[in-house]
C-alpha positions in Angstrom: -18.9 -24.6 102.7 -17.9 -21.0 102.7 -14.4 -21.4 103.4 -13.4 -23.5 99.7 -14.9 -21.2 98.2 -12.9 -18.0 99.8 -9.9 -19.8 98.8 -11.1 -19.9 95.1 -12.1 -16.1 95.0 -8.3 -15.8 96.3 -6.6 -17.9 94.0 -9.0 -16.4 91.4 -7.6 -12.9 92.5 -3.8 -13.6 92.8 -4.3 -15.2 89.2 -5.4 -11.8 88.2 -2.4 -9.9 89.8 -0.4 -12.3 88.5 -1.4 -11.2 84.6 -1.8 -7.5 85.2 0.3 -6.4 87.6 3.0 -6.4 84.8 0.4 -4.5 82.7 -0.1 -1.8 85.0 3.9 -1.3 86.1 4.7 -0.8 82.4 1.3 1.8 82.1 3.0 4.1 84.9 6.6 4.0 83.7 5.1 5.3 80.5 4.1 8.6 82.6 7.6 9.0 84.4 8.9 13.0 84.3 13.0 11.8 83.8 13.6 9.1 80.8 14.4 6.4 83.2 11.9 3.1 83.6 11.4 4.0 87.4 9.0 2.2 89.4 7.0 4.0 91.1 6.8 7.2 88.9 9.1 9.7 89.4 7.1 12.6 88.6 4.3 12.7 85.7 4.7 13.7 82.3 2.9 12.9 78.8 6.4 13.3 76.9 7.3 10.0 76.0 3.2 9.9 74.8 4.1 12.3 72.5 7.4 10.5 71.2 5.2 7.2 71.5 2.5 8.6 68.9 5.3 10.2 66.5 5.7 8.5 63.0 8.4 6.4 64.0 6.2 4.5 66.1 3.2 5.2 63.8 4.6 4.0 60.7 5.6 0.2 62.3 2.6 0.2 63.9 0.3 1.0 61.4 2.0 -1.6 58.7 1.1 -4.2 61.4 -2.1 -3.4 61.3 -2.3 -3.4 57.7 -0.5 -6.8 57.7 -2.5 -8.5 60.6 -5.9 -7.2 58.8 -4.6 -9.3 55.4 -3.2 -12.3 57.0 -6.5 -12.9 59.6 -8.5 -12.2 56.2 -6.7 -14.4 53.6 -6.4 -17.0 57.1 -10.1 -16.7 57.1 -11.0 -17.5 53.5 -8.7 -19.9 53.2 -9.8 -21.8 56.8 -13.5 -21.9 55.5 -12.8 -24.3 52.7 -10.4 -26.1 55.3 -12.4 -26.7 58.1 -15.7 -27.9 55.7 -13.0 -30.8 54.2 -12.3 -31.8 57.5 -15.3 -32.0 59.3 -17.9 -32.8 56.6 -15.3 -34.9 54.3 -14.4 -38.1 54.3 -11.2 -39.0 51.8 -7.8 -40.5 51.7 -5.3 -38.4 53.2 -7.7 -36.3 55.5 -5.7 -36.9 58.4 -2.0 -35.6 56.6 -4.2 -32.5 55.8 -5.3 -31.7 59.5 -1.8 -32.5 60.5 -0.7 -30.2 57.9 -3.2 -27.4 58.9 -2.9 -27.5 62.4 1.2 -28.2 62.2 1.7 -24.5 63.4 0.2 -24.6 66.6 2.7 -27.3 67.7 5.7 -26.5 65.8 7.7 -23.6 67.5 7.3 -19.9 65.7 10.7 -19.4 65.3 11.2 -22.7 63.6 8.6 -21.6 61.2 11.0 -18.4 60.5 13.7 -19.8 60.1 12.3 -22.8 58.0 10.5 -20.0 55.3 13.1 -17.9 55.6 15.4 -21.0 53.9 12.7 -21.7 51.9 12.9 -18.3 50.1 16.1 -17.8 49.9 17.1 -21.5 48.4 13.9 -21.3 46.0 15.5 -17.9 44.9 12.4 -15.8 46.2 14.6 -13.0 48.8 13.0 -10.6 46.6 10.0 -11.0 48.4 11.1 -10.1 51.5 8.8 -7.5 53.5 5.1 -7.5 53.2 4.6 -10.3 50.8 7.1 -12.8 53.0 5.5 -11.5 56.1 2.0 -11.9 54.9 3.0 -15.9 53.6 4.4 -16.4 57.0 1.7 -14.9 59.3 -1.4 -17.0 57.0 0.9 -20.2 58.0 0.7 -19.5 61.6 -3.2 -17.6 61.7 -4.7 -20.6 59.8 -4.9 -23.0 62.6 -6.5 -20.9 64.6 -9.4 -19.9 61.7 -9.6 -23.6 61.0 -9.9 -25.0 64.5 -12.6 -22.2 65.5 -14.7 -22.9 62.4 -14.3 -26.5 62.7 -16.0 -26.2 66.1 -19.2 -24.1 64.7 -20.0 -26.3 62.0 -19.7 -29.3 64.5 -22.2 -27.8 66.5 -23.9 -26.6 63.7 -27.7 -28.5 63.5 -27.3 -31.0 60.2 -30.8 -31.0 60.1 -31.1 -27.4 59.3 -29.2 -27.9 56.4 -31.4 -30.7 55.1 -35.0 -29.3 55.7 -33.5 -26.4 53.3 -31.7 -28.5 50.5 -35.7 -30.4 50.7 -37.3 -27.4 50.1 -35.9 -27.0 46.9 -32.5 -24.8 47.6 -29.5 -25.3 46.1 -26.3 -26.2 47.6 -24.9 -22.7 47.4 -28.0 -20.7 48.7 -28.0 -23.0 51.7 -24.0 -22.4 52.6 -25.4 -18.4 52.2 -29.1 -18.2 53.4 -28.6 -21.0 56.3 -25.0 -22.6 56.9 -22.6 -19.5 57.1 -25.5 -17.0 59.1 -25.1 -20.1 61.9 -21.0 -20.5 62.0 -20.4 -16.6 61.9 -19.6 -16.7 65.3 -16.7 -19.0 65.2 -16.1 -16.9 61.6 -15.3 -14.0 63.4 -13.4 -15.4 66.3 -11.4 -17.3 64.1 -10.6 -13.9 62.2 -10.4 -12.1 65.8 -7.7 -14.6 67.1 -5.6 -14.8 63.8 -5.1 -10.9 63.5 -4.0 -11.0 67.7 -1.9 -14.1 66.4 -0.3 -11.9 63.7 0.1 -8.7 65.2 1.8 -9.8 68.8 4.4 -12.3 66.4 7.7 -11.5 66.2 9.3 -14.8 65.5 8.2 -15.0 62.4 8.5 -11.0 61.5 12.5 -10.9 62.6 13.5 -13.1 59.5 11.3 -11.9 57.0 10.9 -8.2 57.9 13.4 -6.0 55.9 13.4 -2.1 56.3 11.0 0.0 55.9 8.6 -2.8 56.2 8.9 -3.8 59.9 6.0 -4.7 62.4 5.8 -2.8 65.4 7.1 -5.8 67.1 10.5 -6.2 65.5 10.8 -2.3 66.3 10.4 -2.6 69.6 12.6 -5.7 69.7 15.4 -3.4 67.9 15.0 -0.9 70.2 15.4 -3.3 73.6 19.0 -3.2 72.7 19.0 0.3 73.8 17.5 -0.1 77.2 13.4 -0.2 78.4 12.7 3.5 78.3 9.4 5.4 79.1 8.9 5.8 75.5 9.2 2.0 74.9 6.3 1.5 77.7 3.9 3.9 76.1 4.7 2.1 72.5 4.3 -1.3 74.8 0.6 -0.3 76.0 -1.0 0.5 72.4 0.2 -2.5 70.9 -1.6 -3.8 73.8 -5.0 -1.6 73.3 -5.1 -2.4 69.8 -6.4 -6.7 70.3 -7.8 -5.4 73.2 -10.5 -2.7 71.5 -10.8 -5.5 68.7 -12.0 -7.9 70.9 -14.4 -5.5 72.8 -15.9 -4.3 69.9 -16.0 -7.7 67.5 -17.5 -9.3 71.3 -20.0 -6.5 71.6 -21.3 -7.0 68.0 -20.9 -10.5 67.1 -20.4 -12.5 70.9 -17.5 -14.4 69.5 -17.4 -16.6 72.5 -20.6 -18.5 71.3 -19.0 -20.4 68.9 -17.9 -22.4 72.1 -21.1 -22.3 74.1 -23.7 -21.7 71.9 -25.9 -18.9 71.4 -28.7 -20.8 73.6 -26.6 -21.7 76.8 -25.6 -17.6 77.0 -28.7 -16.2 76.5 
């Protein structure tokens, strides 16, 4: 009995080389002492740190925080609606709307780009170009994943809960606020968690409807790929790659976003 399950805990483990091995090569070319992407390290030193944190790293990387922040919020308001039509609704044309909503996750990001970048430019819109473009294109391709996530809370969500309070005498609206949205935070804030990861790892999207001075840290690391992989390009690499990853810790810690797939009860 022992012996299928020593095979698991190896698979289990090669799995996890597999995704961070890459992880940890790019972390220690970040630290080599010559301005080469050497493998192992030659030498150690925190200069391409410093170029890494200067303000032309900074500046990209900041605006895609700023952008990701909007888009998972505006995805988010606009998925709450969404998902209620869908799950408690019951009309003509429900199932062109899911298809419509949940389109992006099966249409390829770059055909997205490409199709909103034509959009704009034959509706006479190129003036928009930069944060506004970038913020219409990154809602398209976060809302799925607000939809789907909240979809699943309010399907778990008890119906009777919702009645005992409406038969006590509350209204419609101080039962979605006192009862309904309390229970479906959790899949509130993981929709919210995995729209902002969606918008700020995108680049698909942000290398047609970027322009300059308004670029997300992806496109500028993707601009400066043509130069080479340099040490300073690793350490830029590893804090787009902290940034999800404190989210996630901290949004977990708080609000355990992964109950809005098992369920408060079967994690406690």
């Amino acid at each position: 009995m022992r012996r299928p399950w020593s095979r698991l805990r190896v698979l289990v483990a090669l799995i996890y080389v597999f995704i961070l091995a890459p992880i940890v090569i790019t972390a220690s070319v970040s630290f080599n002492a010559v301005n080469q992407s050497k493998f192992p390290p030659l030498g150690f030193s925190l200069r391409w740190w410093r170029e890494a944190l200067a303000w032309r790293w900074l500046q990209p990387l900041g605006f895609s925080v700023q952008l990701s922040t909007t888009a998972a919020l505006v995805a988010t308001l606009l998925g709450l609606p969404l998902a209620f039509a869908l799950v408690r609704g019951r009309f003509p044309g429900r199932a062109v709307l899911e298809a419509l909503a949940l389109g992006p996750l099966v249409l390829p990001a770059l055909v997205t780009g490409i199709a909103l970048l034509q959009f704009l430019q034959l509706a006479g819109l190129g003036g928009l170009y930069g944060f506004p473009a970038l913020l219409l294109g990154h809602v398209v391709i976060c809302l799925p994943f607000t939809v789907r996530t909240i979809a699943i809370s309010l399907r778990g969500l008890p119906a009777l809960a919702e009645r005992a309070a409406l038969s006590l005498g509350a209204s419609r609206v101080r039962t979605f606020v006192a009862i309904t949205l309390p229970l479906i935070k959790s899949g509130l804030f993981a929709g919210a968690v995995f729209a902002f990861i969606q918008s700020f790892t995108d680049y698909s999207i942000s290398l047609f409807l970027a322009r300059a001075g308004e670029q997300p840290i992806s496109v500028t690391i993707l601009s400066a790929l043509e130069f080479g992989f340099t040490p300073t390009l690793a350490a830029v690499a590893v804090l787009t790659l902290a940034v999800p990853l404190v989210l996630i810790l901290v949004v977990q810690h708080f609000f355990r976003i992964g109950d809005f797939i098992y369920g408060a009860e079967t994690r406690a």
